[in-house]
One Martini backbone bead per residue (centre of mass of N, CA, C, O) as a GRO file, in nm:
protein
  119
    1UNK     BB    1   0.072   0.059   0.026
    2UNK     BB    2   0.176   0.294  -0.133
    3UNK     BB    3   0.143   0.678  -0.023
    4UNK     BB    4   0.066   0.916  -0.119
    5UNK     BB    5   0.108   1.229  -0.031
    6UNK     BB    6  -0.200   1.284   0.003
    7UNK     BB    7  -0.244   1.077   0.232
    8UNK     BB    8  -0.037   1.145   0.424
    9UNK     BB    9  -0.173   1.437   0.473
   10UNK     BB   10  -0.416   1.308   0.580
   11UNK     BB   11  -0.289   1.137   0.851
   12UNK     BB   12  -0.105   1.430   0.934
   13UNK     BB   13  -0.338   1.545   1.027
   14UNK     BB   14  -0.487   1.385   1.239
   15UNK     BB   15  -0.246   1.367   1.423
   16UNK     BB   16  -0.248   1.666   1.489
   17UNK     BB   17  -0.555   1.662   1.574
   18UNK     BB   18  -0.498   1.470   1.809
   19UNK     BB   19  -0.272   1.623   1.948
   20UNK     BB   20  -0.426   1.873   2.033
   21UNK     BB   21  -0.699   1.736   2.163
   22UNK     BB   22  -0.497   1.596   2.432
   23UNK     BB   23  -0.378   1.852   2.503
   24UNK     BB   24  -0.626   1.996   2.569
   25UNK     BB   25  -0.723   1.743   2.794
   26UNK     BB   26  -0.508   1.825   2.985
   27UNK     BB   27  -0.514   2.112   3.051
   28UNK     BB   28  -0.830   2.091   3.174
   29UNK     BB   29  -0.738   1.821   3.375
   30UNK     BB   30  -0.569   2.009   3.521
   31UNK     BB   31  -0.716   2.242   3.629
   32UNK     BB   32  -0.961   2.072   3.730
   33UNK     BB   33  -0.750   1.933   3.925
   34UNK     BB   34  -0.711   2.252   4.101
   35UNK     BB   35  -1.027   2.295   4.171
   36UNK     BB   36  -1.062   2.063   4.376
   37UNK     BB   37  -0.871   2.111   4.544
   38UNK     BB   38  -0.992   2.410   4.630
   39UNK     BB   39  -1.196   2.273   4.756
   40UNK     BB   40  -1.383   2.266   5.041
   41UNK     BB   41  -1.421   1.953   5.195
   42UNK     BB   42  -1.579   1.778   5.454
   43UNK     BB   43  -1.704   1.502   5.395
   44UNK     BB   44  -1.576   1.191   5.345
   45UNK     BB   45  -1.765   1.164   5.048
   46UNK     BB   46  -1.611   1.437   4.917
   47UNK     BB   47  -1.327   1.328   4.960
   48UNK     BB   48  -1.357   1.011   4.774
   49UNK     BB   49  -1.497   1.191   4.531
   50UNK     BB   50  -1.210   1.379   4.469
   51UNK     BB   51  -0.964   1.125   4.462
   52UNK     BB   52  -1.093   0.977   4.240
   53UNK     BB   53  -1.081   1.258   4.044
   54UNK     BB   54  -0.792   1.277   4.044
   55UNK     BB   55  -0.681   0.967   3.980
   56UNK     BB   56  -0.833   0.960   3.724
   57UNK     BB   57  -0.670   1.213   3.591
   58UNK     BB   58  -0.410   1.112   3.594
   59UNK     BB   59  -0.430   0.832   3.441
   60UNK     BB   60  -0.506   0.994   3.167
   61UNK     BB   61  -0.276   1.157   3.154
   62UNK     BB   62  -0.063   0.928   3.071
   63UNK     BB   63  -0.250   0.827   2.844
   64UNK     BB   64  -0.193   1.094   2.690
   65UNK     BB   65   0.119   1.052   2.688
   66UNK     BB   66   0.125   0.829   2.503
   67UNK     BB   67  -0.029   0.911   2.280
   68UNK     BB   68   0.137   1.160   2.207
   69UNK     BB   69   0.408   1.000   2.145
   70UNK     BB   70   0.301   0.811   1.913
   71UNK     BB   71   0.239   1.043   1.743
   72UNK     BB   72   0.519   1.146   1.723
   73UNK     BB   73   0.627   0.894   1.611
   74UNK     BB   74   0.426   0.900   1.339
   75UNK     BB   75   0.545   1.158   1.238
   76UNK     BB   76   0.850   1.053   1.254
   77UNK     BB   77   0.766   0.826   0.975
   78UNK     BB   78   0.699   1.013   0.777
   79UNK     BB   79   0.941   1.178   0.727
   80UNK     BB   80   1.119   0.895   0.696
   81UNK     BB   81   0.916   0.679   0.521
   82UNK     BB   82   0.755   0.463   0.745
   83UNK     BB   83   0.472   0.533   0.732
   84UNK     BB   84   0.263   0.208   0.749
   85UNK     BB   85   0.525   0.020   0.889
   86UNK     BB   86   0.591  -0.204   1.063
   87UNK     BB   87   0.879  -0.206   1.352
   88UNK     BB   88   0.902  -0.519   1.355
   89UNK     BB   89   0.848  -0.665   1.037
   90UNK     BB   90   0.781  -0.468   0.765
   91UNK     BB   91   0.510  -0.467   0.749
   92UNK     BB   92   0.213  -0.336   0.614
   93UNK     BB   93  -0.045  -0.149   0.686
   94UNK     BB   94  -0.357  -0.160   0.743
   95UNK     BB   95  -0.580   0.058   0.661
   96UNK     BB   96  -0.777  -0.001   0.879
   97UNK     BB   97  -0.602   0.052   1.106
   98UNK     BB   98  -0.527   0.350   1.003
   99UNK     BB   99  -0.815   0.441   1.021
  100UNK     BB  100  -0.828   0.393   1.316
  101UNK     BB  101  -0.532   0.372   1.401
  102UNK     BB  102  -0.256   0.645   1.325
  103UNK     BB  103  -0.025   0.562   1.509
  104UNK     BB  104   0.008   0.304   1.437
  105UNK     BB  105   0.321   0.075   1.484
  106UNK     BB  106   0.181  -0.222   1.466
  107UNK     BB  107   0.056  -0.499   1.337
  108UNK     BB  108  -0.147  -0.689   1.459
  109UNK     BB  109   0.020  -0.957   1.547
  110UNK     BB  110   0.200  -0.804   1.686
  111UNK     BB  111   0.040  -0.640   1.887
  112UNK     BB  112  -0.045  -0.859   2.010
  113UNK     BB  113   0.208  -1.004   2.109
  114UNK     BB  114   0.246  -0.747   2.301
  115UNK     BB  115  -0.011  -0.834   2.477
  116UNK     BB  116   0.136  -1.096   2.553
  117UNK     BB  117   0.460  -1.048   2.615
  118UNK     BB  118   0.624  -1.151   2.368
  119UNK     BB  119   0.770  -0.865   2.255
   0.00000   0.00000   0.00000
């Protein structure tokens, strides 16, 4: 699947919009975070889903850093010329792969083996 430039720079569209929108909900989720904290929270049941919704922020600030740094990875692909294909077997990503996840670094076969340990 060889990809004109015009696909890629749809792609390389999608993956910046991607990071963008990561970008705002990270800073919102920051905020968010921020205004949790100075609530006076009195009773211990505000004080547990208050701790909650830090945990759940935090948590996500993680995964959306996983994401930032994938998008930055498949970006600095397409630069490269590697964009569309798999980092581990070197095979050529399926189509409909790269149109769930733009970032996606591994063919499914691969990506598989990563989620069992093998690789």
């Amino acid at each position: 699947m060889s990809m004109t430039k015009k696909v890629l720079e749809t792609y390389k569209k999608r993956l910046l919009d991607k990071k963008r929108g990561v970008t705002e909900a990270y800073l919102k989720n920051k905020t968010y975070g921020r205004l949790t904290e100075d609530e006076g929270t009195q009773d211990l049941a505000d004080k547990a889903s208050s701790a909650y919704t830090k945990e759940f922020l935090y948590s996500l600030s993680n995964t959306d850093r996983e994401i930032l740094q994938q998008v930055d990875d498949a970006l600095a692909r397409i630069e490269k010329g590697t964009y569309a294909v798999c980092v581990e077997c070197e095979k050529e990503l399926n189509k409909k792969r790269l149109e769930a996840v733009p970032w996606a670094s591994h063919c499914v076969p691969c990506q598989e083996k990563i989620e069992k340990g093998l690789l």
